[in-house]
C-alpha positions as a Markdown table, in Angstrom:
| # | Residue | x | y | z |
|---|---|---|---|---|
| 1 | Unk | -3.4 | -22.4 | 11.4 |
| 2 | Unk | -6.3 | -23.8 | 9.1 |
| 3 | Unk | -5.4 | -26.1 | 6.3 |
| 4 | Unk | -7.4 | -28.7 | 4.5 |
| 5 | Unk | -4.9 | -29.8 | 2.4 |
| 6 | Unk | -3.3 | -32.5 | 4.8 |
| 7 | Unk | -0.2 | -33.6 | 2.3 |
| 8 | Unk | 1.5 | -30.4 | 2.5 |
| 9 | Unk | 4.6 | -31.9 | -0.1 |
| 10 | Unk | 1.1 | -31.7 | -3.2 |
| 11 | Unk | 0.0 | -28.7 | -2.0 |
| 12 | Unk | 0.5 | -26.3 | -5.1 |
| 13 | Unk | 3.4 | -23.4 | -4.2 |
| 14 | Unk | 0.8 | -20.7 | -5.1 |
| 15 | Unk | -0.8 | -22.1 | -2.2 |
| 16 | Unk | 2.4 | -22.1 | 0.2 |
| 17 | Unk | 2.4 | -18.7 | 1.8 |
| 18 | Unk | 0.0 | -15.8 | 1.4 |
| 19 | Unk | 2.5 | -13.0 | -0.4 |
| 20 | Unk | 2.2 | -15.7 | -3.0 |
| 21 | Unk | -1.7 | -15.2 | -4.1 |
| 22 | Unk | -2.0 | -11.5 | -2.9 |
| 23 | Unk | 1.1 | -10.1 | -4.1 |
| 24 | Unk | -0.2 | -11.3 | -7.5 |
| 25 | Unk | -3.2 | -10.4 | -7.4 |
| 26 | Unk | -1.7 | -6.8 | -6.2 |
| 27 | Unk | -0.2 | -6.6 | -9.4 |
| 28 | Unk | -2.5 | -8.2 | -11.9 |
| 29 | Unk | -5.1 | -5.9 | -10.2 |
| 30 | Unk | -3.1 | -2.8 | -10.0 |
| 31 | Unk | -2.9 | -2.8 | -13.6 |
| 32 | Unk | -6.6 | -3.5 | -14.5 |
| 33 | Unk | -7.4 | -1.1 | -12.2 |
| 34 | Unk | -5.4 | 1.7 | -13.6 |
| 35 | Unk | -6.4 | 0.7 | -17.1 |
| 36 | Unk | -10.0 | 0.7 | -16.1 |
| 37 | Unk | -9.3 | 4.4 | -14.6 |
| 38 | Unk | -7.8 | 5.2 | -17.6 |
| 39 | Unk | -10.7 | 4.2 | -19.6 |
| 40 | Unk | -13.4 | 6.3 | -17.7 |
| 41 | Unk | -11.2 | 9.2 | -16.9 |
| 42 | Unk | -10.6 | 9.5 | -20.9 |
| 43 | Unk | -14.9 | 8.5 | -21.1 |
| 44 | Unk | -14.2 | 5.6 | -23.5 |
| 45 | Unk | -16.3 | 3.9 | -20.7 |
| 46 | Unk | -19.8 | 5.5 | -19.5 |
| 47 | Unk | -20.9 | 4.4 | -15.9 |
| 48 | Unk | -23.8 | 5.2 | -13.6 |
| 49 | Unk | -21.6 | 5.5 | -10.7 |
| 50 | Unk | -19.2 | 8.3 | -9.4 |
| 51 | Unk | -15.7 | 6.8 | -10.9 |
| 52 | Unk | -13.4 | 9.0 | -8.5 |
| 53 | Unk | -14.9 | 7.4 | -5.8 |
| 54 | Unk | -14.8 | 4.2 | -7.6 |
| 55 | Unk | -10.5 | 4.7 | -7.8 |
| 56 | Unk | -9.9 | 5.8 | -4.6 |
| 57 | Unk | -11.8 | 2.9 | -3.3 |
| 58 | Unk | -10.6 | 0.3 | -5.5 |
| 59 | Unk | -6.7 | 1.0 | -5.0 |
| 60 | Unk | -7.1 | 1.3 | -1.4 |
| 61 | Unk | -9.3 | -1.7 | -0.8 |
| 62 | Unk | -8.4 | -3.4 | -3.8 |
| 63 | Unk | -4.8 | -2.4 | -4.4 |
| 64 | Unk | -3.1 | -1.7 | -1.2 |
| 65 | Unk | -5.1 | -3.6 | 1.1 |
| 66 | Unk | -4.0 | -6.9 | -0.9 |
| 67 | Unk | -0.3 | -6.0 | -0.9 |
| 68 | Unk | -0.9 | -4.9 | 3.0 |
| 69 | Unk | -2.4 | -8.6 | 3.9 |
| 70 | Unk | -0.1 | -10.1 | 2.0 |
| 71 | Unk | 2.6 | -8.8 | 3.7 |
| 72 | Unk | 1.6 | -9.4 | 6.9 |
| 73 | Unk | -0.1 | -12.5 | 6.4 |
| 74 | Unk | 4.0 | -13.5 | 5.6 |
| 75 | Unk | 5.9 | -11.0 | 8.7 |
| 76 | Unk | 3.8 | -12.2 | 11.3 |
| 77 | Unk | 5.1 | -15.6 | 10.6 |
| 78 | Unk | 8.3 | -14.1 | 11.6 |
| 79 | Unk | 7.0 | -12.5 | 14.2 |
| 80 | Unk | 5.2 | -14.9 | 16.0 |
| 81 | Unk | 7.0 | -18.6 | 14.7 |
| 82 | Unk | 4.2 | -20.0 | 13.7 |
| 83 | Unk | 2.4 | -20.5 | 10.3 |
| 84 | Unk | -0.1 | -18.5 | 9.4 |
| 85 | Unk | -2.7 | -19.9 | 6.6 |
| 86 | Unk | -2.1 | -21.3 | 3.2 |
| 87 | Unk | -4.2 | -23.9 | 0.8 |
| 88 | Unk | -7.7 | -23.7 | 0.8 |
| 89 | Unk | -8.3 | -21.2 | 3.0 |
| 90 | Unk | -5.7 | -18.9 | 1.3 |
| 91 | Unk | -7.5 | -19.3 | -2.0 |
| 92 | Unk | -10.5 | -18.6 | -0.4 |
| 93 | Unk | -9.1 | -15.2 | 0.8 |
| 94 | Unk | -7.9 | -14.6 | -2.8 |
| 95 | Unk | -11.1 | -15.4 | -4.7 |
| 96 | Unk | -13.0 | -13.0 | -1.9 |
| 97 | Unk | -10.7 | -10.0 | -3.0 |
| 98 | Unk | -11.0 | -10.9 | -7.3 |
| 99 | Unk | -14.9 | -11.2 | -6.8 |
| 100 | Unk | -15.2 | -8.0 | -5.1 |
| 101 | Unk | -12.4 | -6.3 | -7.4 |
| 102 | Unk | -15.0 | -7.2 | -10.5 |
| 103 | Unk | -17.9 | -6.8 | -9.1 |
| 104 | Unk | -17.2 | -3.2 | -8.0 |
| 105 | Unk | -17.3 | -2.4 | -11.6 |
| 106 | Unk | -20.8 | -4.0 | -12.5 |
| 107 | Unk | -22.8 | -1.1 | -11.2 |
| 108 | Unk | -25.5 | -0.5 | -7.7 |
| 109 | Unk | -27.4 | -3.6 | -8.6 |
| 110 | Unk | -24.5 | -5.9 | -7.2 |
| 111 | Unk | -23.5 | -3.5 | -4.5 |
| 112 | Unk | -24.6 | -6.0 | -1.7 |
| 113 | Unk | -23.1 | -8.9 | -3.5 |
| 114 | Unk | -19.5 | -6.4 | -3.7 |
| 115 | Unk | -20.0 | -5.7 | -0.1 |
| 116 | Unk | -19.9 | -9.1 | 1.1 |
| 117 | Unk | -16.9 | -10.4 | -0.8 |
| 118 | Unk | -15.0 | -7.0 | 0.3 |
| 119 | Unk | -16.1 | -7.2 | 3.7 |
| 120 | Unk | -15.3 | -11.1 | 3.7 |
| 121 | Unk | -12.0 | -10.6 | 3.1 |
| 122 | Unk | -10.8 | -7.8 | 5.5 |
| 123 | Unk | -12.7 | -9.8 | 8.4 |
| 124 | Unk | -11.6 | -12.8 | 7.5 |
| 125 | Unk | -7.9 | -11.5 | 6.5 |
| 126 | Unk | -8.1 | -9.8 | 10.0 |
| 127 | Unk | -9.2 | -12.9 | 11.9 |
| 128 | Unk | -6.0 | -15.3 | 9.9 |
| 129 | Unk | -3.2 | -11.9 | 11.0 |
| 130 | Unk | -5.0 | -11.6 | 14.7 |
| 131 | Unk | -5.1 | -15.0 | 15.9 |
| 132 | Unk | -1.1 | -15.8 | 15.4 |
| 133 | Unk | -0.4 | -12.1 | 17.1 |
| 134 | Unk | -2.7 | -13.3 | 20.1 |
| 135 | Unk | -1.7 | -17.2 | 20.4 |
| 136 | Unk | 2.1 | -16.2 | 20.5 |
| 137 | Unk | 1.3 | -13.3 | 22.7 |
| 138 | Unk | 3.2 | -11.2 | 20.6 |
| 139 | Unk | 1.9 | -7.7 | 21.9 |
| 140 | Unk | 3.8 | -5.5 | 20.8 |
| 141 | Unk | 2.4 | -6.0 | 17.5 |
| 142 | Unk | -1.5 | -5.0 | 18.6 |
| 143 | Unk | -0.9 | -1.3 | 16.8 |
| 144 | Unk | -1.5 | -3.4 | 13.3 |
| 145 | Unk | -4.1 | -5.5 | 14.9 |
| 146 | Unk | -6.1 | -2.1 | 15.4 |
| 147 | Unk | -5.3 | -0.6 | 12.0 |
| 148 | Unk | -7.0 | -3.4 | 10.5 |
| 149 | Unk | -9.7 | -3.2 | 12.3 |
| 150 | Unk | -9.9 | 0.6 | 11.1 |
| 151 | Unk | -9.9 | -0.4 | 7.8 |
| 152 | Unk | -13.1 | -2.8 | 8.2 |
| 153 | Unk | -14.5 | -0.1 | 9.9 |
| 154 | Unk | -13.8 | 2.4 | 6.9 |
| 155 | Unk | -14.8 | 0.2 | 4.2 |
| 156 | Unk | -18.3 | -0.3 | 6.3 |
| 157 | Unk | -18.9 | 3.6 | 6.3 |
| 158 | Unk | -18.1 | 3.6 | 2.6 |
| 159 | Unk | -20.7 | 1.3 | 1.6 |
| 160 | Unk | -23.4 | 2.7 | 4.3 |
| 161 | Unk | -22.4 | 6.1 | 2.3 |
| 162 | Unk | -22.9 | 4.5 | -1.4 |
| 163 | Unk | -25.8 | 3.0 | -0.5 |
| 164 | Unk | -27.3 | 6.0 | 0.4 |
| 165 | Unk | -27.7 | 5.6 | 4.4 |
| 166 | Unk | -24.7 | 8.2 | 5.1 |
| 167 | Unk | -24.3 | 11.5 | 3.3 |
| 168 | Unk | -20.9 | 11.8 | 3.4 |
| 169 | Unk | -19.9 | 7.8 | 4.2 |
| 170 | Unk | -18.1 | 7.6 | 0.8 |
| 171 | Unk | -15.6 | 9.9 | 2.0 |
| 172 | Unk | -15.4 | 9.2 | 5.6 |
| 173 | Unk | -14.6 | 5.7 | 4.7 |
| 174 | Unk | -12.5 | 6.2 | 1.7 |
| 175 | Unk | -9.8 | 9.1 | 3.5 |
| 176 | Unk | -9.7 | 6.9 | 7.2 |
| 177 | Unk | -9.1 | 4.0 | 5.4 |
| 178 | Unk | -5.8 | 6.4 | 3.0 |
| 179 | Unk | -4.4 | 7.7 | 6.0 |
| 180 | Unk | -4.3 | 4.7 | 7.8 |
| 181 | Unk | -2.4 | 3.0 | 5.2 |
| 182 | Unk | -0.2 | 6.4 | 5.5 |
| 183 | Unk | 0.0 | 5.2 | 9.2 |
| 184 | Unk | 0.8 | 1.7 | 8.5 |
| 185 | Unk | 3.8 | 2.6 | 6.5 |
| 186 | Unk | 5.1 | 5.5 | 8.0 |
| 187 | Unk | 4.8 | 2.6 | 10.9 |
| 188 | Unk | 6.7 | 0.0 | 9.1 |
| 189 | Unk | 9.3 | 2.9 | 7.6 |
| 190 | Unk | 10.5 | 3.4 | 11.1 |
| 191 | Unk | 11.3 | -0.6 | 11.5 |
| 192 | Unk | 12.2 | -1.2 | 8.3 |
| 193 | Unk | 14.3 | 1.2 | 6.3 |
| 194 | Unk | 17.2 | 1.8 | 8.8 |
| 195 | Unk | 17.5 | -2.2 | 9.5 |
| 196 | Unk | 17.8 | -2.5 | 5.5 |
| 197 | Unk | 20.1 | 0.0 | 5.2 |
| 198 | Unk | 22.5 | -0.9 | 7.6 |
| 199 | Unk | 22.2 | -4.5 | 6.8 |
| 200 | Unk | 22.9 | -3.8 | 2.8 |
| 201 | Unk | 25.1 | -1.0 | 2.3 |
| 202 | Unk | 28.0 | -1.5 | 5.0 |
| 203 | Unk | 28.3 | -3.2 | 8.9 |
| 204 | Unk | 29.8 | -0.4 | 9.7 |
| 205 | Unk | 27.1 | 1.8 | 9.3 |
| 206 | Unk | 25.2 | 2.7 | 12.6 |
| 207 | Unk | 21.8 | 5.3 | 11.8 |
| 208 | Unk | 20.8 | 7.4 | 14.0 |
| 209 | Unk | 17.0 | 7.4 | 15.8 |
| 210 | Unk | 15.6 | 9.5 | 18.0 |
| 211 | Unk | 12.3 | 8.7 | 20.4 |
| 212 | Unk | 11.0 | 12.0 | 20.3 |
| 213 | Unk | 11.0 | 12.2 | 16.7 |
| 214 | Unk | 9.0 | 8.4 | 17.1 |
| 215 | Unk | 6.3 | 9.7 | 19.4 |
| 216 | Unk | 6.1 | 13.3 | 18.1 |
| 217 | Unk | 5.5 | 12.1 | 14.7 |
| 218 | Unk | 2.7 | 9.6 | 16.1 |
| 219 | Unk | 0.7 | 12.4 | 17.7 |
| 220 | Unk | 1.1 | 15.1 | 14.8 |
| 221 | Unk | -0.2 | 12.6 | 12.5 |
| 222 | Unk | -3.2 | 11.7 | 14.6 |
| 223 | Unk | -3.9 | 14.8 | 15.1 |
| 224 | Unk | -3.2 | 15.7 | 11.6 |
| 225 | Unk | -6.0 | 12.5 | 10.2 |
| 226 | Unk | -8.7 | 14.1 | 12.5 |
| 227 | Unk | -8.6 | 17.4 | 11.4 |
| 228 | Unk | -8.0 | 16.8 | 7.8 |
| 229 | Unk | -11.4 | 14.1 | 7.7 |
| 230 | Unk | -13.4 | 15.7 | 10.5 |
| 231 | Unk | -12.9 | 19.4 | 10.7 |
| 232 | Unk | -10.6 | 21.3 | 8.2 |
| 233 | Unk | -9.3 | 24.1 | 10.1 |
| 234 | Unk | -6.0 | 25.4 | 10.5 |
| 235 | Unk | -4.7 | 22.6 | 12.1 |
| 236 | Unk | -4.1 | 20.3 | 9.2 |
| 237 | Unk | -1.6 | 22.8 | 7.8 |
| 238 | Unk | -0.1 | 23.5 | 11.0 |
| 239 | Unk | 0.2 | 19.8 | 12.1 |
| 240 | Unk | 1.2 | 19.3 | 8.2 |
| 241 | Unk | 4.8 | 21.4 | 8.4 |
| 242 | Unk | 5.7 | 20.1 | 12.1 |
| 243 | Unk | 5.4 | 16.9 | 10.5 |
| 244 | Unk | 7.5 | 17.6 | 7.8 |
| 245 | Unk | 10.4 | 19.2 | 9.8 |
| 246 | Unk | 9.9 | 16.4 | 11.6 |
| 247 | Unk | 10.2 | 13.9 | 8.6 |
| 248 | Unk | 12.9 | 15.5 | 7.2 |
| 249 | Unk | 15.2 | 15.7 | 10.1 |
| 250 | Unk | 14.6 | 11.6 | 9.9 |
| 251 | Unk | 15.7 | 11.9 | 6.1 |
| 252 | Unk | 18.7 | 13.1 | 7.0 |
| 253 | Unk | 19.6 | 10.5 | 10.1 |
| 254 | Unk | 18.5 | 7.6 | 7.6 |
| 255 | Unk | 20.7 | 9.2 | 4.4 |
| 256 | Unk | 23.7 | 6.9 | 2.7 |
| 257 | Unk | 25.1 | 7.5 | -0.3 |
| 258 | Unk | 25.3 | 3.7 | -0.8 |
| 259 | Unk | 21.0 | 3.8 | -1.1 |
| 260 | Unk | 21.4 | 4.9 | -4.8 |
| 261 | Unk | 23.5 | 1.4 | -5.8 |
| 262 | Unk | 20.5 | -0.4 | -5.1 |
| 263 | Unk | 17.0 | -0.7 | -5.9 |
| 264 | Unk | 15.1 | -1.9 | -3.3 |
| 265 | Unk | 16.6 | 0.7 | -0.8 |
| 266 | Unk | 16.1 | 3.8 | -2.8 |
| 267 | Unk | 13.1 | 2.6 | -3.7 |
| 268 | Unk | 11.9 | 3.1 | -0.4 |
| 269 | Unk | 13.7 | 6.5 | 1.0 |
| 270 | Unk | 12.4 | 8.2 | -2.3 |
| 271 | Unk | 8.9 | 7.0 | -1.5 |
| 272 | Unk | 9.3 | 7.8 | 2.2 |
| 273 | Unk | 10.4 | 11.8 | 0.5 |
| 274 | Unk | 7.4 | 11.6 | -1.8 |
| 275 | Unk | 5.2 | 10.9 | 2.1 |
| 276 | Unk | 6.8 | 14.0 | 3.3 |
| 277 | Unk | 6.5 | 15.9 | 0.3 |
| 278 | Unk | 2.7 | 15.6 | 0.8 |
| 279 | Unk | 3.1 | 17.4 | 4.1 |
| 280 | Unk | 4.9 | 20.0 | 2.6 |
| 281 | Unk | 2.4 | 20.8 | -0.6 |
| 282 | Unk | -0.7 | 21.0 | 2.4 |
| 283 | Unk | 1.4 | 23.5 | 4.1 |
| 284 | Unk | 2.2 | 25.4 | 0.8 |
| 285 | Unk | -1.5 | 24.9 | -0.6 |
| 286 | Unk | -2.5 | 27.3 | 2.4 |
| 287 | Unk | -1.1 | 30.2 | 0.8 |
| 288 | Unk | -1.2 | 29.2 | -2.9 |
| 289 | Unk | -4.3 | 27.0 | -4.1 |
| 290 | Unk | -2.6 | 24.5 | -5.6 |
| 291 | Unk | -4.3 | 22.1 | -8.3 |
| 292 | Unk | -6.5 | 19.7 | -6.8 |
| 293 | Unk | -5.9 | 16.6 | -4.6 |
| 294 | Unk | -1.9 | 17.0 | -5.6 |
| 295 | Unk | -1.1 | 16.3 | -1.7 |
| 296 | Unk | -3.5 | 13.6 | -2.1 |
| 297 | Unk | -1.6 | 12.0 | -5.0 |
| 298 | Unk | 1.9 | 12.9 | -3.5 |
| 299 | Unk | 0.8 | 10.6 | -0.5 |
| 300 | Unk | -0.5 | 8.2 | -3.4 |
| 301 | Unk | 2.1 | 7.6 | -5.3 |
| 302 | Unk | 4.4 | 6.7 | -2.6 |
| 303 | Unk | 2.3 | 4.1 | -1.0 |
| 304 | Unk | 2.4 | 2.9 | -4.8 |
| 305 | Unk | 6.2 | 3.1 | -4.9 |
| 306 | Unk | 6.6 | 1.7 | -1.0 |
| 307 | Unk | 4.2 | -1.5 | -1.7 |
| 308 | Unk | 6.0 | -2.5 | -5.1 |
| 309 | Unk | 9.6 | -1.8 | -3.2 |
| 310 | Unk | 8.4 | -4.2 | -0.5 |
| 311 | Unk | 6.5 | -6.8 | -2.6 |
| 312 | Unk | 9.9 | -7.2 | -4.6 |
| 313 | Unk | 12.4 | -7.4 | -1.4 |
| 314 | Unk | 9.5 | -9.9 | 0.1 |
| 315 | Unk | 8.8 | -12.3 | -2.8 |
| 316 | Unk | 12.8 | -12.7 | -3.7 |
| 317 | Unk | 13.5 | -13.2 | 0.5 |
| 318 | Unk | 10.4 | -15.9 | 0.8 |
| 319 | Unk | 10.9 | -17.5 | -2.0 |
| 320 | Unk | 14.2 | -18.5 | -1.3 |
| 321 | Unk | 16.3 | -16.2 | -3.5 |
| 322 | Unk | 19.0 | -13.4 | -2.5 |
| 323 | Unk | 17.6 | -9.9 | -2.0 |
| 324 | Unk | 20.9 | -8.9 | -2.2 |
| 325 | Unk | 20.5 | -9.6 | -6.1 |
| 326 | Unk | 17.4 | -8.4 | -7.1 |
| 327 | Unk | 16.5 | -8.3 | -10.8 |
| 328 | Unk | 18.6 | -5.5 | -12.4 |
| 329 | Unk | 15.3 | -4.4 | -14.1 |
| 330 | Unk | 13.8 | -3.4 | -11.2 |
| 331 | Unk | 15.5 | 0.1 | -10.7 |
| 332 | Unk | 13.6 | 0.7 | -14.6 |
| 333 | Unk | 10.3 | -0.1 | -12.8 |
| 334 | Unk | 11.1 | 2.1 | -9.6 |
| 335 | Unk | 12.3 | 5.2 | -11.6 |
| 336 | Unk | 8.9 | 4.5 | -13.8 |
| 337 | Unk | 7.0 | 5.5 | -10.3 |
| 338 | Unk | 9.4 | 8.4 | -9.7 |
| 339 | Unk | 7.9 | 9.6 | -13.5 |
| 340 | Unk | 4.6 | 9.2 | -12.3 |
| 341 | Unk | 5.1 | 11.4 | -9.3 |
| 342 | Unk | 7.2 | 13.8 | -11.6 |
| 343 | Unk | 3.9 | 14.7 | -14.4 |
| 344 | Unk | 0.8 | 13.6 | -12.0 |
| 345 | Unk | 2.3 | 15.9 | -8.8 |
| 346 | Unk | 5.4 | 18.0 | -9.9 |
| 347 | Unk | 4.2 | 18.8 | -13.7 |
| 348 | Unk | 0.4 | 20.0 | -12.6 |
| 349 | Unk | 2.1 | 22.7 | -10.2 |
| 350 | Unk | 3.8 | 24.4 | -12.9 |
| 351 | Unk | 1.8 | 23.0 | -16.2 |
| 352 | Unk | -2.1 | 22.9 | -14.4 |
| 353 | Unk | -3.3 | 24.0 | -18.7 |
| 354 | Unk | -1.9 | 20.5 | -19.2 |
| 355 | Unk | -3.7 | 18.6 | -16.2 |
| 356 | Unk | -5.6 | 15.8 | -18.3 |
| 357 | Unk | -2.2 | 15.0 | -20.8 |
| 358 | Unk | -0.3 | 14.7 | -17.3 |
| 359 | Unk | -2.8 | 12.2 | -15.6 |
| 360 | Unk | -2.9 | 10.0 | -18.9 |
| 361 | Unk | 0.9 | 9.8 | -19.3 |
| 362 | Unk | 0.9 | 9.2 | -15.3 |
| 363 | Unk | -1.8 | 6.6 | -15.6 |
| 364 | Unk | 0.1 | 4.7 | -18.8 |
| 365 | Unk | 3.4 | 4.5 | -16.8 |
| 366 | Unk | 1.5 | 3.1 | -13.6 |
| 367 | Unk | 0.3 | 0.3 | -16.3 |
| 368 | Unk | 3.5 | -0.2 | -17.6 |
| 369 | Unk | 5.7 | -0.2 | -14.1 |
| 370 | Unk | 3.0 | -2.8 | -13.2 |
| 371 | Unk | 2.8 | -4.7 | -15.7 |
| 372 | Unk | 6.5 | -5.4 | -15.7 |
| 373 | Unk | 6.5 | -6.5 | -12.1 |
| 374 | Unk | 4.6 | -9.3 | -13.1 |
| 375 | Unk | 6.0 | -10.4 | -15.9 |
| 376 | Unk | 9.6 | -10.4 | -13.6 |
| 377 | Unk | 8.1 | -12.1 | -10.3 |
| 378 | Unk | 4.8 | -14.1 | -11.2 |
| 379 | Unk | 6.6 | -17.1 | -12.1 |
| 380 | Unk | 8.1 | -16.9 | -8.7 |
| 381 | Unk | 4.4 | -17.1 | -7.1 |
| 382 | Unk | 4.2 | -20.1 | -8.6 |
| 383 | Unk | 7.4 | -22.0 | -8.3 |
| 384 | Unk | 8.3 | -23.4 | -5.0 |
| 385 | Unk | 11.4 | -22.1 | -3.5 |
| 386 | Unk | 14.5 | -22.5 | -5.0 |
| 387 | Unk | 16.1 | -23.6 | -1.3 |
| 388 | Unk | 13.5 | -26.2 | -0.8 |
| 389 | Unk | 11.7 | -25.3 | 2.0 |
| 390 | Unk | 8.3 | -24.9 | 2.2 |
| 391 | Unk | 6.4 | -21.6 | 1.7 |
């Protein structure tokens, strides 16, 4: 894979692997981008543009689309055996995503400017994941392939929309691009949390999977996306609860007590419940009007809760160190994200008088969650790994 730093022994270890610069900047970014939510949605901050679709924007392309390169920037080296891109052109992916991050807030005179950077580094982030997947003919993998593409795709209609070519581009590209980041880890949740459960609890334990579950839940939810972004009828809800039987029956075939001794495994089967409570609150929302975009944020919260849960397993198993043992801190920063979902979804369903009180406390312990994980893991970004290798 491309390198111009020849002397790979002086290359710098933020350098060495690509969970290293975007997992960082994940966090870093996560933060300021909460905090500069925080600061228009309480108006200390006065902009020209619309700052709702400035959030949803920024945490999906900003936000989860770093921690979802990242990540597979670094799996696909497993995947394939061979090493996908670090040095130069690693920091060139990195600076891409920061200049777009700040130049999204500077306002419609640098939109083009924004666009390119964005759009340089989902193409060029798609182009560094594709080529490994292709060379080592590892095809079973072309289902992420795609889903990247969707997201360049989405983030083109968004800008076509905010500049004013496509009425409703804004949302077209924003709510693709959300529910295919609800694909991609409802995806990954079906590889990932029964391998780590049995591997961490006990040997002995054996979960059970079922393939019409698998490719029932695929169609539901494709059929869910469409309706939900394109028409809005009866469908959604309908598509909504078979999905949620569905998810729940998986709940049950994926439960161990042992989950709750450890962090980074309850850390994903609560998020996985917080997915399918979604489905649940669109099906109840039919019959009650509930307050608004709380399925949304249901669905948003545990993509936050999923991508911190994998960032931490990721940067302690890549850098050498024993996800066995993860900081003991990190079920504090977990259960910080479970109180976000409890005052920004639960709390507004009972408490709606109360909505703006709810999204600042939720928005404060987002920061804080945040904030910690980097404080515990950025030193590990820039260390090289404790074992020695390389990456």
């Amino acid at each position: 894979m491309i390198n111009l730093i020849k002397d790979k022994s002086k290359m710098p270890a933020f350098l060495r692997s690509g969970f290293r610069v975007l997992f960082f900047a994940a966090g870093i970014g996560s933060l300021l981008l909460m905090l500069t939510w925080l600061l228009f949605f309480t108006q200390q901050i006065s902009v020209e543009f619309n700052t709702h679709y400035w959030h949803a924007h920024e945490m999906i392309f900003g936000y989860a689309m770093a921690v979802i390169v990242g990540f597979l920037l670094t799996a696909t080296q497993n995947w394939t055996k061979l090493k996908t891109t670090n040095g130069y052109p690693l920091l060139f992916l990195g600076i891409a995503w920061l200049v777009a991050r700040v130049l999204s807030v500077m306002g419609g005179d640098y939109i083009f400017y924004q666009l390119t950077a964005d759009l340089a580094f989902l193409i060029f982030s798609l182009l560094l994941i594709t080529l490994p997947i292709v060379k080592a003919k590892n095809w079973k993998n072309l289902p992420i392939i795609f889903k990247l593409l969707t997201f360049v795709i989405a983030n083109i209609l968004f800008y076509i929309g905010a500049l004013g070519y496509l009425e409703n581009g804004q949302y077209l590209g924003i709510y693709i691009a959300f529910y295919t980041v609800v694909a991609l880890i409802l995806m990954m949740i079906r590889r990932l949390i029964p391998f780590f459960i049995e591997n961490a609890v006990s040997a002995n334990i054996e979960l059970k999977n079922s393939k019409f579950l698998d490719l029932s839940s695929l169609i539901l939810f494709i059929v869910f996306v469409i309706d939900t972004v394109f028409f809005e009828t009866q469908i959604t809800q309908i598509s909504a609860l078979f999905l949620f039987v569905i998810h729940s029956i998986r709940m049950l075939y994926w439960y161990d007590n042992g989950i709750w001794r450890k962090p980074l495994l309850w850390g994903l089967y609560v998020a996985y419940g917080m997915i399918n409570f979604a489905f649940l609150l669109i099906v109840i929302d039919y019959f009650i009007a509930l307050p608004q975009n709380t399925a949304t944020h249901s669905f948003a919260i545990a993509i936050g809760l999923i991508t911190l849960s994998m960032m931490s397993r990721v940067s302690l198993g890549h850098t050498g160190r024993n996800v066995f043992s993860p900081p003991k801190s990190l079920g504090v920063i977990f259960s910080m994200l479970v109180a976000v979902f409890i005052f920004r979804v639960i709390a507004i369903l009972f408490w709606s008088e109360y909505y703006p009180q709810f999204i600042v406390i939720s928005q404060l312990l987002w920061i804080v969650a945040f904030g910690l994980f980097v404080l515990m893991y950025a030193k590990m970004f820039f260390q090289k790994r404790v074992d020695g290798s390389f990456g």
